[in-house]
NUBA-834007 format. One record per residue (C-alpha): residue in three letters; x, y, z. Coordinates in Angstrom, 2 decimals, padded with zeros to 5 digits. Layout:
code	X	Y	Z
ALA	X	Y	Z .
...
//
This chain:
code	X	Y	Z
UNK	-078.59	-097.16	009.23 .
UNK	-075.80	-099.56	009.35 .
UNK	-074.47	-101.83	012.38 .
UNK	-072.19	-099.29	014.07 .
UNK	-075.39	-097.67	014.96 .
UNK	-077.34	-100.56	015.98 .
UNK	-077.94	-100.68	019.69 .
UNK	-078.06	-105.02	019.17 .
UNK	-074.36	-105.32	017.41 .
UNK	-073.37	-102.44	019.79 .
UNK	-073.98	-104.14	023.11 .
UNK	-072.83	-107.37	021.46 .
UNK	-070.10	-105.83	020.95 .
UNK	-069.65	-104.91	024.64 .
UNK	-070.62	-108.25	025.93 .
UNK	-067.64	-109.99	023.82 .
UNK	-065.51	-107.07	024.13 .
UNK	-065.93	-106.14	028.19 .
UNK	-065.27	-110.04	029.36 .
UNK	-063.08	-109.82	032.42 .
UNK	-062.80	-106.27	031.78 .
UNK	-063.72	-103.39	034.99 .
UNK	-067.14	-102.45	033.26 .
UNK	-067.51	-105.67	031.48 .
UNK	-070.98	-108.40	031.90 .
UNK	-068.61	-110.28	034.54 .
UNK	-069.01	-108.30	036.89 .
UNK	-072.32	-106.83	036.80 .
UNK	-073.30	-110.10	037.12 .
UNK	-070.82	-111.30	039.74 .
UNK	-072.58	-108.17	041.44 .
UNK	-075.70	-108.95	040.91 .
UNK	-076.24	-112.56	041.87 .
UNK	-074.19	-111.45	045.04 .
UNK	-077.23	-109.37	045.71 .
UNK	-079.64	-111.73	044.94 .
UNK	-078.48	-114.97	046.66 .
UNK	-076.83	-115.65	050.31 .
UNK	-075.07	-118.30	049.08 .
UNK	-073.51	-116.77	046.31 .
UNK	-072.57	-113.42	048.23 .
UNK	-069.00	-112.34	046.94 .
UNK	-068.72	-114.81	043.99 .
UNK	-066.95	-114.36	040.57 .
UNK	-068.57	-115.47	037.33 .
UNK	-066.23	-115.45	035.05 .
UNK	-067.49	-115.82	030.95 .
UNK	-064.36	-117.15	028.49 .
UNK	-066.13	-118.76	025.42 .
UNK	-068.20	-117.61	023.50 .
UNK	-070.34	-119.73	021.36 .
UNK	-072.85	-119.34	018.46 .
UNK	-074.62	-115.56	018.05 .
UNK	-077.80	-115.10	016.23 .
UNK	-077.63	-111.83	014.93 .
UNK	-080.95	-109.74	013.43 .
UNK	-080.43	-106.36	012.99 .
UNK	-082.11	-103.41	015.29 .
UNK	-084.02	-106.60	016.40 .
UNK	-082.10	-109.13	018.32 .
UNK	-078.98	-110.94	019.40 .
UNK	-078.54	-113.91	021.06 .
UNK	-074.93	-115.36	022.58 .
UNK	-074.43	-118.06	024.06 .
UNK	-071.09	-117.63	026.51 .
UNK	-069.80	-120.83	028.49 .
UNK	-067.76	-119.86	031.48 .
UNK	-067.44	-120.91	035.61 .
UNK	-068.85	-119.20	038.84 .
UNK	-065.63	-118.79	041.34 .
UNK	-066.89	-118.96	045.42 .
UNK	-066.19	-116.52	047.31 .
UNK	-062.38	-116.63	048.63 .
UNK	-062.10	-119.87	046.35 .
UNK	-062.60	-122.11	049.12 .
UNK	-064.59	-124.29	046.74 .
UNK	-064.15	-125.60	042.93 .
UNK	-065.50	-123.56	040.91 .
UNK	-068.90	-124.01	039.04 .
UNK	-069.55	-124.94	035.38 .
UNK	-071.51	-121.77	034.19 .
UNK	-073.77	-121.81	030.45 .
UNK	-074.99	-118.33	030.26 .
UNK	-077.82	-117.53	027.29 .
UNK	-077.40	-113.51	026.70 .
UNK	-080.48	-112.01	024.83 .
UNK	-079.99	-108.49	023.58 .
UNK	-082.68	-106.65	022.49 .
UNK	-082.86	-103.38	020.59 .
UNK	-086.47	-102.10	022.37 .
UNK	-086.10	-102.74	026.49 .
UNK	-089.91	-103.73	026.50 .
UNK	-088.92	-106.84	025.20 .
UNK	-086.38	-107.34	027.22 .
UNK	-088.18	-106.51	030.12 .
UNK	-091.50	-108.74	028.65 .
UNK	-089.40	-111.70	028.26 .
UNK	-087.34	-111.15	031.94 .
UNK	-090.74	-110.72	033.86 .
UNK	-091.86	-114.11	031.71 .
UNK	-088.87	-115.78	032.89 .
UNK	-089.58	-114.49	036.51 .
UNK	-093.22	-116.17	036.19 .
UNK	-091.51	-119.56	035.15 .
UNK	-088.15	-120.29	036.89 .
UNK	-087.77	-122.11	040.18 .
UNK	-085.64	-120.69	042.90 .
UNK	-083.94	-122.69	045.59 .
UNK	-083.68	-120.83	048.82 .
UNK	-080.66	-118.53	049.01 .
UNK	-079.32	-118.74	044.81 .
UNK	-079.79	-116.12	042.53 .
UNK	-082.11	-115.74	039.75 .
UNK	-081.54	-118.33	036.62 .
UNK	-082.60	-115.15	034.96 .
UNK	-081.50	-111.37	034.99 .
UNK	-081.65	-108.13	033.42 .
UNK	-078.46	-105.77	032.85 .
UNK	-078.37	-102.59	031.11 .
UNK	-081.97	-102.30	030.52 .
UNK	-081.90	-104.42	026.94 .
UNK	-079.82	-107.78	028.09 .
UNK	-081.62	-111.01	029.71 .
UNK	-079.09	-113.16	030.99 .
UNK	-080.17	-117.24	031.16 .
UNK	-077.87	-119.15	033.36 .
UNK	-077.27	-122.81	033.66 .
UNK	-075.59	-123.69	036.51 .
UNK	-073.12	-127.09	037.19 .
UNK	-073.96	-130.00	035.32 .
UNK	-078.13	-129.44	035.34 .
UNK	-080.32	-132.54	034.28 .
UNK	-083.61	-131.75	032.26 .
UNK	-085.51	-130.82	035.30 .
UNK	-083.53	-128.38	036.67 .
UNK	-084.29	-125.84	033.46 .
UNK	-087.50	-124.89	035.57 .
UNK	-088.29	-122.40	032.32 .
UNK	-089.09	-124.92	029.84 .
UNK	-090.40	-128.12	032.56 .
UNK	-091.52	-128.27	036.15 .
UNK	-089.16	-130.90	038.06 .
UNK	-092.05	-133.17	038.88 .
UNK	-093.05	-133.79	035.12 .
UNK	-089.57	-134.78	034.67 .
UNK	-089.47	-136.99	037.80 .
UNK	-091.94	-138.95	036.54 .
UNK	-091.19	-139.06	032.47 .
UNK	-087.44	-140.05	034.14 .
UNK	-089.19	-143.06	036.40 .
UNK	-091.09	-143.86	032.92 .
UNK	-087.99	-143.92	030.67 .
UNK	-086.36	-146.05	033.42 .
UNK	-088.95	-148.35	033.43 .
UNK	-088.98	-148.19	029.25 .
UNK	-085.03	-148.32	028.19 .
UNK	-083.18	-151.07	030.37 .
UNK	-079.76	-149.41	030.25 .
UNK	-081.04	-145.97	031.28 .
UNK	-080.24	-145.95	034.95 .
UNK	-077.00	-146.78	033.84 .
UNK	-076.28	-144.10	031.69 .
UNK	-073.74	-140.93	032.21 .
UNK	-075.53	-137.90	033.68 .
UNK	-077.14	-135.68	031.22 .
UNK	-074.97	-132.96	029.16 .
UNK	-076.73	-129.63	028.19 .
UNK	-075.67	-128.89	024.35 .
UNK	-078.02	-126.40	023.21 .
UNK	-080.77	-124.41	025.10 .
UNK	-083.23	-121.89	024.24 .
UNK	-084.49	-120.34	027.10 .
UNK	-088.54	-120.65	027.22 .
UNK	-088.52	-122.57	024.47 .
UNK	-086.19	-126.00	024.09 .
UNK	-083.24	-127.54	025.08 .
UNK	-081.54	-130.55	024.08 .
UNK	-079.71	-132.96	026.59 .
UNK	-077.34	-135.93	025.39 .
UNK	-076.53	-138.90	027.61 .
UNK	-073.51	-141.54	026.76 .
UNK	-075.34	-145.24	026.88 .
UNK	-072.94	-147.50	029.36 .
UNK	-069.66	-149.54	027.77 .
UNK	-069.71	-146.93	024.43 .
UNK	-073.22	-148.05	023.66 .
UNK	-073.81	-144.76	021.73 .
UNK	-075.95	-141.93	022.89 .
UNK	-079.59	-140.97	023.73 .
UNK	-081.14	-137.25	023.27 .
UNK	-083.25	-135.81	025.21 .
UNK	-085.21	-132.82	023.48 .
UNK	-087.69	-130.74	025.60 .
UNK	-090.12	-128.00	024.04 .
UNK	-092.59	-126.06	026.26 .
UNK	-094.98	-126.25	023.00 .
UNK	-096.77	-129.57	023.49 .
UNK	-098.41	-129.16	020.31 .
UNK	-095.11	-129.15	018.63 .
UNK	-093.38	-131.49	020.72 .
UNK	-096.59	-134.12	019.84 .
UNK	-096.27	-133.59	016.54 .
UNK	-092.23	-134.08	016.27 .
UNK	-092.48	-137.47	017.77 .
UNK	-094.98	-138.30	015.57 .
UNK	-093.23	-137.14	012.67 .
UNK	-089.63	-138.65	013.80 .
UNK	-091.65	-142.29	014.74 .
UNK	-093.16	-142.45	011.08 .
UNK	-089.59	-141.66	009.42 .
UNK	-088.04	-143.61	010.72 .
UNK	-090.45	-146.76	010.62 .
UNK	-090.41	-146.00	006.96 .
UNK	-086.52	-146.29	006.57 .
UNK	-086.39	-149.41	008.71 .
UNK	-089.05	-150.98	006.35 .
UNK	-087.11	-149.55	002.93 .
UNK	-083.77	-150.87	003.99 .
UNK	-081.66	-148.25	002.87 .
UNK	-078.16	-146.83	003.85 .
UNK	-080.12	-143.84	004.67 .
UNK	-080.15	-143.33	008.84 .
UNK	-082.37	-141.23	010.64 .
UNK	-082.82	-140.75	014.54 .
UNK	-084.70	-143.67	016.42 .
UNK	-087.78	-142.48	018.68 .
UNK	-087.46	-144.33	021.86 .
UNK	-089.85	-142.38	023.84 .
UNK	-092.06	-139.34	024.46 .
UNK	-093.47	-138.16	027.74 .
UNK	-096.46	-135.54	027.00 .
UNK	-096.44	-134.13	030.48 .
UNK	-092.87	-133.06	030.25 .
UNK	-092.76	-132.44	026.28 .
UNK	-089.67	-134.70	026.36 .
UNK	-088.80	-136.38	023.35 .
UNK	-086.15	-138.88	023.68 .
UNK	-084.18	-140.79	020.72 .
UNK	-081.12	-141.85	019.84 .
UNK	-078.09	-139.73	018.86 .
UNK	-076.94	-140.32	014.91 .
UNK	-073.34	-140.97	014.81 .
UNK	-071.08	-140.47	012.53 .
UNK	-068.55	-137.16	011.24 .
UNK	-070.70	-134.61	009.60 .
UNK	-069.61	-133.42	005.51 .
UNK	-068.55	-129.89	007.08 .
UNK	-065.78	-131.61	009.09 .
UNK	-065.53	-134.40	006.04 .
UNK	-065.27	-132.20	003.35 .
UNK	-061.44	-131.64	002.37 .
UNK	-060.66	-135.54	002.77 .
UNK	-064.81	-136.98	001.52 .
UNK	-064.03	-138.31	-001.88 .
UNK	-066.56	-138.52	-005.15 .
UNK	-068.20	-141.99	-003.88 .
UNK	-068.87	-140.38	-000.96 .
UNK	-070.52	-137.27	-002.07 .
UNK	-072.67	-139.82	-004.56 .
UNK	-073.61	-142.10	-001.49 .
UNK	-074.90	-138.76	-000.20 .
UNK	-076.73	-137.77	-002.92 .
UNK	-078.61	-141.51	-003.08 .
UNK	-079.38	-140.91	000.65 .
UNK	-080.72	-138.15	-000.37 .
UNK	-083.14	-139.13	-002.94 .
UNK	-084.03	-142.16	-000.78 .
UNK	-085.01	-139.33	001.96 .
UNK	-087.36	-137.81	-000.42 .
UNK	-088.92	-141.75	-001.75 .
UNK	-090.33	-142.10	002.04 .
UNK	-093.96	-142.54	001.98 .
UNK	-094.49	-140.59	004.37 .
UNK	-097.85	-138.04	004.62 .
UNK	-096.28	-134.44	004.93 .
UNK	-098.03	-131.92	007.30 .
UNK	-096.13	-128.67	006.59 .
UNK	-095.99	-127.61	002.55 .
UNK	-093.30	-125.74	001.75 .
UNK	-092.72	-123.69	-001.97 .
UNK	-091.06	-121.15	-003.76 .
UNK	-093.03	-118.69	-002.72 .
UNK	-092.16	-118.98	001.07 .
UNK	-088.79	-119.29	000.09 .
UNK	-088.54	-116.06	-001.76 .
UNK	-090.60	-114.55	001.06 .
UNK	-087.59	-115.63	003.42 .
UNK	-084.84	-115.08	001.32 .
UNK	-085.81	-111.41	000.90 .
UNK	-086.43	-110.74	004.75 .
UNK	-083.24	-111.90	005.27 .
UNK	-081.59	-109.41	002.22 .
UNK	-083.19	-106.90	003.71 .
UNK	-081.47	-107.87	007.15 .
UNK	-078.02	-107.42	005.04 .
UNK	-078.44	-104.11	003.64 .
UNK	-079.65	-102.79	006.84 .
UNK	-076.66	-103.81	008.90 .
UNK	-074.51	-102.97	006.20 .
UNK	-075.39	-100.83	004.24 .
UNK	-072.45	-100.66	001.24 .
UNK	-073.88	-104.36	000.26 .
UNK	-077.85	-102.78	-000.18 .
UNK	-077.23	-102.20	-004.05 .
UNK	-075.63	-105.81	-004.47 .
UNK	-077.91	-107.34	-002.45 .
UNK	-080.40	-105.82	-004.17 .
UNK	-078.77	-107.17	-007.65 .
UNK	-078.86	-110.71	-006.48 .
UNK	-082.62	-110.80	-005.60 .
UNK	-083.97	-109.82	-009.11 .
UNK	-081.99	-112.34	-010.62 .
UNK	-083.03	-115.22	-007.69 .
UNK	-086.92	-113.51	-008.44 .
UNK	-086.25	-114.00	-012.62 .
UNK	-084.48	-117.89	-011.81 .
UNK	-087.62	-118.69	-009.64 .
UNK	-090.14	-117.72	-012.53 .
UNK	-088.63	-119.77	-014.59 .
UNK	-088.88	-123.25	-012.75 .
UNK	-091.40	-125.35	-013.66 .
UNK	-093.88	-126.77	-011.41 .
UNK	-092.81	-129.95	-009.57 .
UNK	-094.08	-132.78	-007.97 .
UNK	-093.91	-132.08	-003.93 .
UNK	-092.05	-135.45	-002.13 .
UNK	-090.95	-135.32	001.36 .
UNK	-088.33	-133.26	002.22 .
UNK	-086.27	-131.91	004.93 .
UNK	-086.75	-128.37	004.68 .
UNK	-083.25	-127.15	006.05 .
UNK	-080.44	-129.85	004.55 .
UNK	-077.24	-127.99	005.70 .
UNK	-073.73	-129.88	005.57 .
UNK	-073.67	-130.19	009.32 .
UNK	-076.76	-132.27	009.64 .
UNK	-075.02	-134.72	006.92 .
UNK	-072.85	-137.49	008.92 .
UNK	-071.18	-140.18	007.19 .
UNK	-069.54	-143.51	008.90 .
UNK	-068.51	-146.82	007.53 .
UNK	-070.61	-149.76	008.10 .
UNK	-067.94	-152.24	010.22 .
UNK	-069.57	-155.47	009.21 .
UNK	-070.74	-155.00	005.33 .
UNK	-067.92	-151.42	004.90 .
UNK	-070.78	-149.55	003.50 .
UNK	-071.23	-146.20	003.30 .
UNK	-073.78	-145.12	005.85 .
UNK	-075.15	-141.74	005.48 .
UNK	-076.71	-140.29	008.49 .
UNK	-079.41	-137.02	008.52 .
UNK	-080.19	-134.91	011.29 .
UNK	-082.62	-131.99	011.79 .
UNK	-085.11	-133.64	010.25 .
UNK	-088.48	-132.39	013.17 .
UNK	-091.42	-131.82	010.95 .
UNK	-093.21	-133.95	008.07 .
UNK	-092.82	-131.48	005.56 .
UNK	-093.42	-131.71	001.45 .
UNK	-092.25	-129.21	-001.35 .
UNK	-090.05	-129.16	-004.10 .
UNK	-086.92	-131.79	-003.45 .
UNK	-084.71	-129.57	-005.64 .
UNK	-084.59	-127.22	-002.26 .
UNK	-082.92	-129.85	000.15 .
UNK	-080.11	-129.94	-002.65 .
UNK	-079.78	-126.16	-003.36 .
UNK	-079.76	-125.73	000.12 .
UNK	-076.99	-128.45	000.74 .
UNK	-074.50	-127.39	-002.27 .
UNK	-074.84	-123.66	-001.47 .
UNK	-073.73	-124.55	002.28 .
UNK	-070.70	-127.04	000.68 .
UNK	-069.67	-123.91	-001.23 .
UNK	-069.80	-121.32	001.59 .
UNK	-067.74	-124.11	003.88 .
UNK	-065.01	-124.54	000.96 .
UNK	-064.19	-120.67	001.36 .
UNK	-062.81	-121.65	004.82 .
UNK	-061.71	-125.13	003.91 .
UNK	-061.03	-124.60	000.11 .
UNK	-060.23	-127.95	-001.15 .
UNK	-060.30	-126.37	-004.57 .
UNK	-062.63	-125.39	-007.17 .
UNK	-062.37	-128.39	-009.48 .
UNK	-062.21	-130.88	-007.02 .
UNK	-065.36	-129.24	-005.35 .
UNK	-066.60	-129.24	-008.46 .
UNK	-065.83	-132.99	-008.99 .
UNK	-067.13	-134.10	-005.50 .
UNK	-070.80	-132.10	-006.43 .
UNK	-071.29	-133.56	-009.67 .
UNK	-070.82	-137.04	-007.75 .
UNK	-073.89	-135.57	-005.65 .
UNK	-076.07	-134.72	-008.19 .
UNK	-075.04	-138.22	-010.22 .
UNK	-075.53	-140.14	-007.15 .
UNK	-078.84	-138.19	-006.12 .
UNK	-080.13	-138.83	-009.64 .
UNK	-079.43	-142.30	-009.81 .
UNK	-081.55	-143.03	-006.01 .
UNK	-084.37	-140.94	-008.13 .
UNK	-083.79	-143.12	-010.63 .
UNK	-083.44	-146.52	-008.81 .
//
């Protein structure tokens, strides 16, 4: 097996490939919503950028493809369009998950299905114009978010005020994530949704503790504010971190501020906090090899490499001795990193992100996980090997001396 004959990277490939194109997902769905909806009859959707894909092997794909829905003769501006494509390698999922879709989504009279199915094995999630949370029908019904809206009004004085909602990341049936600019450059507030209420409770409990226990510790160490929750809607809403994360920092972030980093860090895992989710090596290997085996399937030259590295990562992990578990974050990437400057002290403020669940293991993972991603974003940005090198040790100097502190 290898990817040029999985069905997944295949029609992937078609999706990206076939844009604009006389057979490509354009048109099938310009053809389809035509179909579906009177007041979409002879339209154009037209898909231009792609964004992230989420790729797993003879299992699934998913693509997320920005792009604008033309009217018919172009007597009207044309239509923001954010279209989630879901490719599945066995149609009955495709089809479970479509006919789940069908069972949530809302339909105003005479518009097409937010949802469709083409070529037996693609669901195709569409966001139309500039939607606010309760327009996503699949994840809340629109009067739960009437009234968690008339409660956040009543809750955050400048939220009437605010710009309308923005759409950054959605994941159909599941979450989405709205961001709204506060009024005169105020900052931002985010507005998470999750159709699990269990999970959605438990996140704003978790984010509410961490970040009372920062605010009492004093640190440079930032983490999102709650501001709200609304448990009929499974809307979370807090503020937006700001700052530039390391990824886009890296070739110009110097040693001090890799080391304030690195103290944020180890003042992450000093939060007395009461972890819910354990985390160990064991899962980690567990994960690590699922994901191997993920590699060699889809390419299958790699299997006896692949293969190499995971008996030495399975000799390295008997090795380590047992350790204390602290809070941690569980999946420290670059990205979620964001650094800014203090205007009225110029300190270094170190911002983290991600951060959803109260979880406890071994703190040595947030920082494996964090220099591994530094090294894979130096092969695109290569700022060198000994400055790298430099700029890590300043990590692991500054993390040790927060541990230390």
């Amino acid at each position: 097996m290898s990817h040029r004959t999985d069905p997944v990277f295949q029609t992937v490939d078609w999706l990206l490939g076939q844009r604009g194109g006389t057979d490509g997902p354009d048109k099938a769905l310009s053809a389809l919503w035509s179909k579906q909806g009177r007041n979409w009859a002879g339209g154009r959707v037209v898909l231009a950028e792609a964004g992230p894909i989420r790729y797993l092997p003879y299992e699934w794909a998913g693509v997320e493809v920005r792009g604008e829905y033309a009217s018919a003769g172009g007597t009207a501006a044309s239509t923001p369009l954010m279209t989630m494509l879901h490719v599945h390698a066995d149609p009955s999922r495709a089809a479970r998950e479509f006919e789940a879709g069908l069972a949530r989504v809302v339909v105003a009279a005479g518009d097409p299905m937010p949802v469709s199915l083409l070529r037996d094995r693609i669901v195709v999630w569409a966001a139309v114009g500039e939607p606010d949370p309760g327009a996503l029908s699949d994840l809340v019904d629109e009067a739960s978010w009437r009234d968690c809206d008339a409660q956040l009004a009543t809750a955050i004085a400048d939220w009437r005020g605010c710009a309308p909602p923005v759409l950054v990341r959605w994941s159909p049936l599941e979450r989405a994530v709205f961001i709204r600019d506060r009024p005169d450059g105020g900052g931002r507030y985010r507005v998470e949704l999750d159709t699990n209420g269990h999970r959605a409770a438990e996140t704003a409990l978790a984010m509410s503790e961490m970040a009372n226990a920062v605010a009492a510790s004093g640190t440079n160490l930032e983490l999102p504010r709650m501001i709200r929750y609304c448990p009929e809607a499974h809307a979370l809403v807090t503020t937006e971190l700001e700052g530039t994360s390391m990824v886009d920092l890296l070739p110009r972030l110097r040693p001090g501020g890799f080391a304030a980093v690195g103290a944020a860090i180890a003042e992450l895992h000093r939060l007395p906090t009461i972890p819910l989710e354990g985390w160990s090596i064991n899962v980690a290997r567990s994960d690590l090899r699922e994901r191997m085996l993920r590699i060699s399937r889809a390419v299958p030259r790699l299997a006896d490499r692949v293969a190499a590295v995971g008996e030495l990562l399975d000799k390295g992990a008997e090795q380590l001795p047992p350790v204390m578990p602290r809070p941690i974050h569980g999946n420290l990437t670059a990205d979620r990193v964001l650094c800014r400057t203090n205007p009225e002290s110029g300190a270094r403020r170190v911002a983290v992100a991600g951060r959803r669940a109260r979880r406890s293991g071994d703190p040595h993972h947030d920082l494996g996980r964090l220099v591994a991603h530094l090294l894979l974003v130096d092969a695109v940005a290569r700022i060198g090997e000994r400055r790298l090198a430099d700029r890590l040790r300043a990590l692991l100097e500054g993390y040790q001396g927060g541990v230390g502190a």
